[in-house]
C-alpha atoms as one frame of an Amber mdcrd trajectory, in Angstrom:
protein
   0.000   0.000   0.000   1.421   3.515  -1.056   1.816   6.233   1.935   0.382
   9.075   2.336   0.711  11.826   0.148   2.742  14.008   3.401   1.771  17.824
   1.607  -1.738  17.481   2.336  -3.763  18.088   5.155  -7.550  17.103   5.808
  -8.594  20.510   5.087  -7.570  20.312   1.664  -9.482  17.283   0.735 -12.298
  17.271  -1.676 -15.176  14.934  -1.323 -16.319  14.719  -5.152 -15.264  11.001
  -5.501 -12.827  11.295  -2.890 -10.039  13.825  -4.670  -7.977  15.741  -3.136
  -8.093  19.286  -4.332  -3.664  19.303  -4.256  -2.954  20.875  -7.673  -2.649
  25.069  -7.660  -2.329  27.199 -10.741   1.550  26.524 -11.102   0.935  22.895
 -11.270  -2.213  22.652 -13.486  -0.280  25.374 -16.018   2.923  22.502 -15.870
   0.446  20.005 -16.125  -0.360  21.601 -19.222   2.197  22.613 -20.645   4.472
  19.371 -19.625   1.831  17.348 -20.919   2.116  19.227 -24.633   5.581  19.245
 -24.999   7.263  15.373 -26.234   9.575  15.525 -29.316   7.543  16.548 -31.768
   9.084  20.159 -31.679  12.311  18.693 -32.151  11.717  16.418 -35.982   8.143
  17.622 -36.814   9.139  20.573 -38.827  11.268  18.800 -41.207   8.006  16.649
 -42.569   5.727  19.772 -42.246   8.288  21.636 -44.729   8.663  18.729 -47.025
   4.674  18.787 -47.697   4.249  22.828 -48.022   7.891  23.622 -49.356   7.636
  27.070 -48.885   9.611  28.827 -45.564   6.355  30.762 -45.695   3.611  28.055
 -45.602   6.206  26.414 -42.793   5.451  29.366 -40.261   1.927  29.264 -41.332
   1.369  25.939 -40.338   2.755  26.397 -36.846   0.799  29.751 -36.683  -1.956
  28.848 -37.633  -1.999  25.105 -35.377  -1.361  27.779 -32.479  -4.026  29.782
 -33.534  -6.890  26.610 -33.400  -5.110  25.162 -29.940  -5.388  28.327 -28.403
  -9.136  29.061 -29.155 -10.065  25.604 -28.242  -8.192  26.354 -25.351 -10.028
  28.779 -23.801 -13.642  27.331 -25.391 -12.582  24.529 -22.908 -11.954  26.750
 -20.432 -15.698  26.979 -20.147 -16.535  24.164 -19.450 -13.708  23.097 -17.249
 -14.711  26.000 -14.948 -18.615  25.358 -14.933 -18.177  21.526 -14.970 -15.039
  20.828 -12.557 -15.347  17.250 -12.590 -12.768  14.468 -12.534 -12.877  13.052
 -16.306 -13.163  16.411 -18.190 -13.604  16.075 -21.851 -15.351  12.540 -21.118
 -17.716  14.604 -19.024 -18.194  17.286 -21.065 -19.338  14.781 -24.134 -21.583
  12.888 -21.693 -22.999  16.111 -20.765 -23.782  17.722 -24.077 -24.443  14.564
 -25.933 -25.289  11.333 -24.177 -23.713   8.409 -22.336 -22.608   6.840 -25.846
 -20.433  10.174 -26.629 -18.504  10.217 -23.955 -18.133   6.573 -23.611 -17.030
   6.649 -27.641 -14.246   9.242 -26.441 -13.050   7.279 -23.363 -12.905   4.700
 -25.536 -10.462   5.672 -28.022  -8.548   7.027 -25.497  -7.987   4.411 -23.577
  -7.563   1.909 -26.665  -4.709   3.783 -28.349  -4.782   7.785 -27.360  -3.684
   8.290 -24.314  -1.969   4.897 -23.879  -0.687   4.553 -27.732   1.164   7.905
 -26.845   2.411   6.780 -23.447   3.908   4.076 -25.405   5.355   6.180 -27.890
   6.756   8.781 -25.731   8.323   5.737 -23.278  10.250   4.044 -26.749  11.304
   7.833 -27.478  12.634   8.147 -24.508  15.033   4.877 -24.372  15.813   5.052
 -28.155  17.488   8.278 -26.842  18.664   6.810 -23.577  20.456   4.619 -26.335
  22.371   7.496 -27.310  24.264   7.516 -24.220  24.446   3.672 -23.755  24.321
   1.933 -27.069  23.299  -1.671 -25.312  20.019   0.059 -25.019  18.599  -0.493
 -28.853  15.743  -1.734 -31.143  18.444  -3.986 -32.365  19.442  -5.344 -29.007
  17.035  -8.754 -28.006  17.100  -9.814 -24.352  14.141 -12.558 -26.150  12.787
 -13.944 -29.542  13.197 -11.561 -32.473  11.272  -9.581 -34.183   7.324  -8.989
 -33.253   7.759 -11.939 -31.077  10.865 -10.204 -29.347  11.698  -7.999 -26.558
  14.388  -5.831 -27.134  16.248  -3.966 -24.569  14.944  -0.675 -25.980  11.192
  -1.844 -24.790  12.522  -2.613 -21.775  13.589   0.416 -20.713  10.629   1.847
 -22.223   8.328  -0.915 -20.042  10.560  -0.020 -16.836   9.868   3.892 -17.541
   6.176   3.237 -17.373   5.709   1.403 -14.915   8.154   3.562 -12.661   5.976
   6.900 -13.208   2.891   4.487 -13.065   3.969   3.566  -9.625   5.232   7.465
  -8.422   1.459   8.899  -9.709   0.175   6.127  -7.032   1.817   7.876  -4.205
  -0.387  11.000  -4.585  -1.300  13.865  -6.852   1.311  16.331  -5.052   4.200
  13.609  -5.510   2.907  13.366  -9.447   2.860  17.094  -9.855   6.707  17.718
  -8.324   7.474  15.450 -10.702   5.668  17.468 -13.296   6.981  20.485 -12.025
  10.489  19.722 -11.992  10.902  18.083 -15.438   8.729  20.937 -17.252  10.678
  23.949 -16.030  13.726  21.574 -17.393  12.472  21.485 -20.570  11.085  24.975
 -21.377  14.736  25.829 -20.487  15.794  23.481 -23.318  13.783  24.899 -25.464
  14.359  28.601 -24.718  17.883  28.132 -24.985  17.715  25.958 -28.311  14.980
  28.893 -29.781  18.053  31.900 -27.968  21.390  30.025 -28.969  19.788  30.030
 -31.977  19.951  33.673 -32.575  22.593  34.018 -30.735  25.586  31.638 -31.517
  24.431  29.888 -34.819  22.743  33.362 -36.329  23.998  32.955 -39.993  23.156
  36.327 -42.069  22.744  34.309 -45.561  20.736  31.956 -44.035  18.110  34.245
 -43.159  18.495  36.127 -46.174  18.027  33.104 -48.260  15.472  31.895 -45.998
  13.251  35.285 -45.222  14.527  36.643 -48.703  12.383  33.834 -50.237   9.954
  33.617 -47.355   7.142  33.195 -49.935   8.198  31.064 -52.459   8.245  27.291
 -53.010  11.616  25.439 -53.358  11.148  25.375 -57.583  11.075  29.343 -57.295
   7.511  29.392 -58.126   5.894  32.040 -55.941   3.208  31.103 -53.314  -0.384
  32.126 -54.819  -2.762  31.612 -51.550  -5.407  29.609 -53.913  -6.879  26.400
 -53.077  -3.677  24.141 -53.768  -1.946  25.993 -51.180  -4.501  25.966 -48.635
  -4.910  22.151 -49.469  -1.442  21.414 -48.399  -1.352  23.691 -45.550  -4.437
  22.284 -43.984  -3.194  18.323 -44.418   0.659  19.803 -43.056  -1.058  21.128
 -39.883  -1.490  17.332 -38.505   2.247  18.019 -37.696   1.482  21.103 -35.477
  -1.359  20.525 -34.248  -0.286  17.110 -32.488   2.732  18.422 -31.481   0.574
  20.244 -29.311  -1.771  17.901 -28.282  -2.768  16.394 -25.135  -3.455  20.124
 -23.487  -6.751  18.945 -22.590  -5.329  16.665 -20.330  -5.368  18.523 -17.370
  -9.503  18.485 -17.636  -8.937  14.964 -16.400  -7.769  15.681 -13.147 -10.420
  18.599 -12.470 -11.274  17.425  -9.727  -7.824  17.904  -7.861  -7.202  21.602
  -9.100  -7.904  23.977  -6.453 -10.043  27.315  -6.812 -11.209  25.288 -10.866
 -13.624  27.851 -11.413 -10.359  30.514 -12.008  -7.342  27.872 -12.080  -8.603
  25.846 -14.916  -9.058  28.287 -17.380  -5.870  30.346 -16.495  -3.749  26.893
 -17.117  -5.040  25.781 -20.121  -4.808  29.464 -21.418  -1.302  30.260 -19.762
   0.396  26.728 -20.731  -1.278  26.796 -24.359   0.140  30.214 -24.784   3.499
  29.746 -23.134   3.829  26.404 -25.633   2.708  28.063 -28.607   5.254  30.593
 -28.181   8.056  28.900 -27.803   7.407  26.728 -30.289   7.406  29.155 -32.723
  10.202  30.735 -31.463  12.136  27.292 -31.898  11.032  27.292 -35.518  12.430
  30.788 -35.892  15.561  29.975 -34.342  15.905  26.779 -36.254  14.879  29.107
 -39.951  18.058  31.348 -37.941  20.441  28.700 -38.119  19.618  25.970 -41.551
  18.470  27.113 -44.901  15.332  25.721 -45.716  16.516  22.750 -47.764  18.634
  21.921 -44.702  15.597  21.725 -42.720  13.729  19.488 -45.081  16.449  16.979
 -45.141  18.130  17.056 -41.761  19.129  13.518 -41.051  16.026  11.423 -39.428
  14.183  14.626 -39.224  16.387  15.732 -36.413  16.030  19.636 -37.065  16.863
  20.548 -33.827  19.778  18.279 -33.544  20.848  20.171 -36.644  20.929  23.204
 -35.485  22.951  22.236 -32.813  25.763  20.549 -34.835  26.302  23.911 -36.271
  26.845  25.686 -32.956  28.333  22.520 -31.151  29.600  20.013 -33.592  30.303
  16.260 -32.793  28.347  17.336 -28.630  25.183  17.672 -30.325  23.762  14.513
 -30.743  24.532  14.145 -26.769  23.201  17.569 -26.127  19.954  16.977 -28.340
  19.510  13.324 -26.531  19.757  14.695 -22.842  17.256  17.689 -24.196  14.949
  15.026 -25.326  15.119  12.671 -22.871  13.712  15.408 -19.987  11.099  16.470
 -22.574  10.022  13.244 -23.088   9.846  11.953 -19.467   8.087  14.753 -18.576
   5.608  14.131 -21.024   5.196  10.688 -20.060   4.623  11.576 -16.081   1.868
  14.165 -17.279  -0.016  11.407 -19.494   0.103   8.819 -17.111  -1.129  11.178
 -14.296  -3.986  12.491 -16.361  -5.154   9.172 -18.301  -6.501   7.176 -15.383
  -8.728   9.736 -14.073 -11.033   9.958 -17.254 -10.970   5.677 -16.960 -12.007
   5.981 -13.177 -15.122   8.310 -13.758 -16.310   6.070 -17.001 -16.177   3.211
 -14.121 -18.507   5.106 -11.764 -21.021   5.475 -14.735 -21.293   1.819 -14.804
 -18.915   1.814 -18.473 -15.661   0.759 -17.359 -14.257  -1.936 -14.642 -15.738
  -1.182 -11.672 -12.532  -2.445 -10.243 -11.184   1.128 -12.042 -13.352   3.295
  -9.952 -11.583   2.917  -6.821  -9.336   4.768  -5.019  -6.537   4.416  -2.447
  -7.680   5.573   1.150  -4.381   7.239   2.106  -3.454   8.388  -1.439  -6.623
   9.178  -3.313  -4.974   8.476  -6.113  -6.752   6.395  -8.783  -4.499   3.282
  -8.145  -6.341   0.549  -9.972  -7.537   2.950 -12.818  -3.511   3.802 -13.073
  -2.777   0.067 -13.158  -5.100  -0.940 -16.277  -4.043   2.139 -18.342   0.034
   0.855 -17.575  -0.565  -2.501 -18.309  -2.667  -1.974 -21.661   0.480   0.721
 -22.833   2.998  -2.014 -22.060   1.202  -4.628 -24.314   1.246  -1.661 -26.857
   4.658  -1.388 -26.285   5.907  -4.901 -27.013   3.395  -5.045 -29.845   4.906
  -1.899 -31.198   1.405  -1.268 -33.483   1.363   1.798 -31.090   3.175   4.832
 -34.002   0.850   2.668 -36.970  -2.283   2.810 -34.321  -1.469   6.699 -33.224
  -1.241   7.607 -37.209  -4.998   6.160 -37.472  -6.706   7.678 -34.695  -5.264
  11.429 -35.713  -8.480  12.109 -37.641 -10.807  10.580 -34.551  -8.636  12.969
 -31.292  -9.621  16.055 -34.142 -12.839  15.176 -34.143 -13.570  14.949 -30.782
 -12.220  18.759 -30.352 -14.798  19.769 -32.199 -17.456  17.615 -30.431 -16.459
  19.032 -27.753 -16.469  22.840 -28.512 -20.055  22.073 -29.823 -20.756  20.464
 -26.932 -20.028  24.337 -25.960 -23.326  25.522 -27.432 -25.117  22.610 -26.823
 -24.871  23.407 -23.286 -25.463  27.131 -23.829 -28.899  26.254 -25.071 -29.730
  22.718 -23.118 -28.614  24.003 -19.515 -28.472  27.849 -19.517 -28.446  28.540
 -16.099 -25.247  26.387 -15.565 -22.928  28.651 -13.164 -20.199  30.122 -15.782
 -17.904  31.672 -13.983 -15.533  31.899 -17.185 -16.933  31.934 -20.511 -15.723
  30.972 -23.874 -13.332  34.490 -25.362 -15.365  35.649 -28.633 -18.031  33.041
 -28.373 -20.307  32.562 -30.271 -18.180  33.293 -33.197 -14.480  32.097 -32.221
 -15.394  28.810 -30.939 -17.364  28.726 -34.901 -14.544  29.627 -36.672 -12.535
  26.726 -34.726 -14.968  24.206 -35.546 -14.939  25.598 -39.361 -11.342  25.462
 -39.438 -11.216  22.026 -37.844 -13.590  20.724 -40.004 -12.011  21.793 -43.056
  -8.548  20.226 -41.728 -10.563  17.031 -41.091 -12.278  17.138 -44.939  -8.794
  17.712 -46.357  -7.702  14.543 -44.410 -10.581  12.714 -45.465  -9.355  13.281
 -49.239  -5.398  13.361 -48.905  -4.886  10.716 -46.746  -7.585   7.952 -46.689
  -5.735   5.391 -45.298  -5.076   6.876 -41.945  -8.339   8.631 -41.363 -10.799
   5.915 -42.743  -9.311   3.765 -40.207  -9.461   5.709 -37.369 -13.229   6.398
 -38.106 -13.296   2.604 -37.865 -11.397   2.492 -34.523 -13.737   4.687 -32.564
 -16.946   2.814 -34.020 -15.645  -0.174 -32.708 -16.514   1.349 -29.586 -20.249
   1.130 -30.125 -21.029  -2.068 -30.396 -18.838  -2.239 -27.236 -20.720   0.429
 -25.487 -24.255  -1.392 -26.259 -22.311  -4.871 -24.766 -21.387  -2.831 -21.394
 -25.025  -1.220 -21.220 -26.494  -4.908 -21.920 -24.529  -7.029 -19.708 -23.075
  -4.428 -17.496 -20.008  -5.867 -17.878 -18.437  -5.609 -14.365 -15.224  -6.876
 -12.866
């Protein structure tokens, strides 16, 4: 049995579900933005610029992904403040919609979002723990070979889980130190990768060639903002836009921010904004530093490392490695902490184990809901289907943004005397343009790339059937 969590007193405790209220503004903002920031920023440029070849269209893309995550930001922020319940976006679905919505959601999450990318980020992190000790590779079998293998790369990337799996059962304060710690680690990286940048490995013909051209594709044809363009700029935004993703996850653990009706909305508004930012300013700084051609073919799609070698030489890889390695663990620890919660509320509605909908009397952490969500992402992991499954279900996590920001007006119409303490910035007409936007993005994915989006439609219809099974049997263990 875990102990205590030691920074909380009885005073502080929350009875919705049994939660402790333990997480203040500074902690739900690094919930935030630790939960945002993985590696993307790092190699996701280098594909984005290969599809719009333009500099131009580049910086559009990451504008414009900032832009959307932003506004659906603070249209979240709405809801999160009147509806400050453990499960958040889960809720908010089974609020506006129906049972089945929010079950469909919790679903795909738990299936391949949420633990697809814990998966993901875990193998990220050892294939760069591998940097420093080779032994530690995709190469390297402790068992078996190939699908039937473990390698000592998965390992790690099983022990990593599991370790953070067991530190988020101690407590929601001993989760959030460790979110604390390892965010403020990595928005240093990335402030001094986006300021060395323009500092040390400024090159004046770089920008020149790269800001001098700023609107014209690599053939020297000259960006015409007609339908072409804004076809390849809406299918390139998958890039941002998911670099940036999981946000929302701090809606999960409502329940455990403290003052929600003012916290809630100031996180997800201060860590969108704070991420947003620098990520741009990384893409400037990298645009500072490698032509655009460099950019587009930087080995592996390692921009950042890149830009690095130029200021550093042979140290960069190491640098780049140790960079990513606190990203990604932080990342990982946010996930993890967030996941379970939205698992133990769909167990209280009678559409999960009930076994998840427990939690520990000296903790209050959501141990057994914690428990399912590692063991289902280390399956993933040895599978390794998790990148293939994550790639599928890019169209569905879309989609459910904009459920959810319609869920917005649902609400505004269904319940209007709901408390709002905060309410939606520019609503009704931002929120509309989001789900315009969004909607186009997802119509443009629906035609470019077929194969990923046609099965992830498939993925979270699965979950019907499933959902009519559970309300049948009520499937119970």
């Amino acid at each position: 049995m875990a102990t205590a969590d030691p920074a909380l007193t009885a005073t502080q405790q929350e009875k919705h579900h049994g939660f402790v209220r333990g997480l203040g503004l500074t902690d739900a903002t690094t919930l935030v933005i630790g939960s945002m920031i993985g590696s993307g920023i790092f190699i996701v440029s280098a594909d984005v610029g290969r599809q719009v070849k333009s500099p131009g269209l580049l910086l559009v893309c990451w504008i414009l992904g900032a832009l959307l995550t932003i506004v659906a930001a603070l249209s979240y922020g709405e809801l999160a403040a009147a509806i400050p319940h453990a499960g958040g976006q889960y809720v908010y679905l089974r609020e506006a919609f129906g049972r089945l919505w929010g079950f469909l959601y919790g679903w795909t999450l738990f299936v391949v979002i949420q633990t697809g990318t814990i998966a993901a980020v875990a193998v990220a992190f050892a294939k760069y723990t591998g940097v420093f000790f080779p032994s530690i590779s995709a190469a390297n079998y402790l068992i078996g070979s190939g699908k039937l293998g473990l390698t000592t790369q998965q390992l790690l990337a099983i022990a990593v889980i599991v370790i953070l799996t067991a530190i988020n059962t101690r407590g929601i304060r001993t989760g959030a130190l460790v979110q604390n710690v390892f965010t403020f680690a990595k928005v240093a990286s990335l402030l001094g990768l986006a300021g060395l940048g323009y500092l040390l490995g400024r090159n004046p013909a770089v920008i020149a060639a790269n800001f001098g051209h700023l609107w014209e594709y690599t053939s020297g044809a000259p960006v015409n903002f007609e339908w072409a363009a804004i076809a390849i700029v809406g299918t390139a935004m998958v890039g941002p836009l998911f670099s940036s993703d999981s946000w929302n996850n701090v809606t999960f653990a409502a329940a455990e921010v403290r003052n929600p009706q003012r916290n809630l909305p100031l996180a997800l508004g201060l860590g969108v904004g704070i991420v947003s930012l620098l990520y741009l300013a990384c893409n400037l700084g990298y645009m500072s530093v490698l032509t655009f051609p460099q950019i587009t073919t930087a080995p592996e799609d390692r921009v950042a490392t890149a830009v690095v070698s130029v200021m550093f030489g042979p140290a960069a890889t190491r640098i780049m490695a140790a960079a990513i390695m606190v990203s990604t663990f932080g990342c990982l620890n946010g996930i993890i902490l967030s996941g379970a919660r939205v698992y133990f509320t769909m167990a209280k509605d009678k559409l999960f184990f009930a076994k998840a909908g427990e939690l520990d009397q000296k903790t209050h952490a959501p141990v057994p809901a914690l428990a399912m969500q590692c063991g289902w992402a280390v399956l993933l992991t040895l599978s390794g289907q998790y990148n293939d499954l994550l790639d599928y279900v890019i169209f569905a996590v879309l989609l459910f943004y904009i459920l959810t920001i319609a869920g917005l007006f649902r609400l505004r119409r269904t319940r209007p005397t709901l408390a709002r303490p905060y309410k939606a910035v520019g609503y009704p007409v931002v929120p509309a343009l989001y789900i315009l936007l969004a909607t186009l993005i997802e119509v443009l994915l629906l035609i470019n790339k077929p194969e990923f989006t046609v099965r992830g439609l498939v993925l979270v219809l699965l979950g019907v059937p499933v959902y009519f099974l559970w309300q049948r049997k009520g499937v119970q263990a």
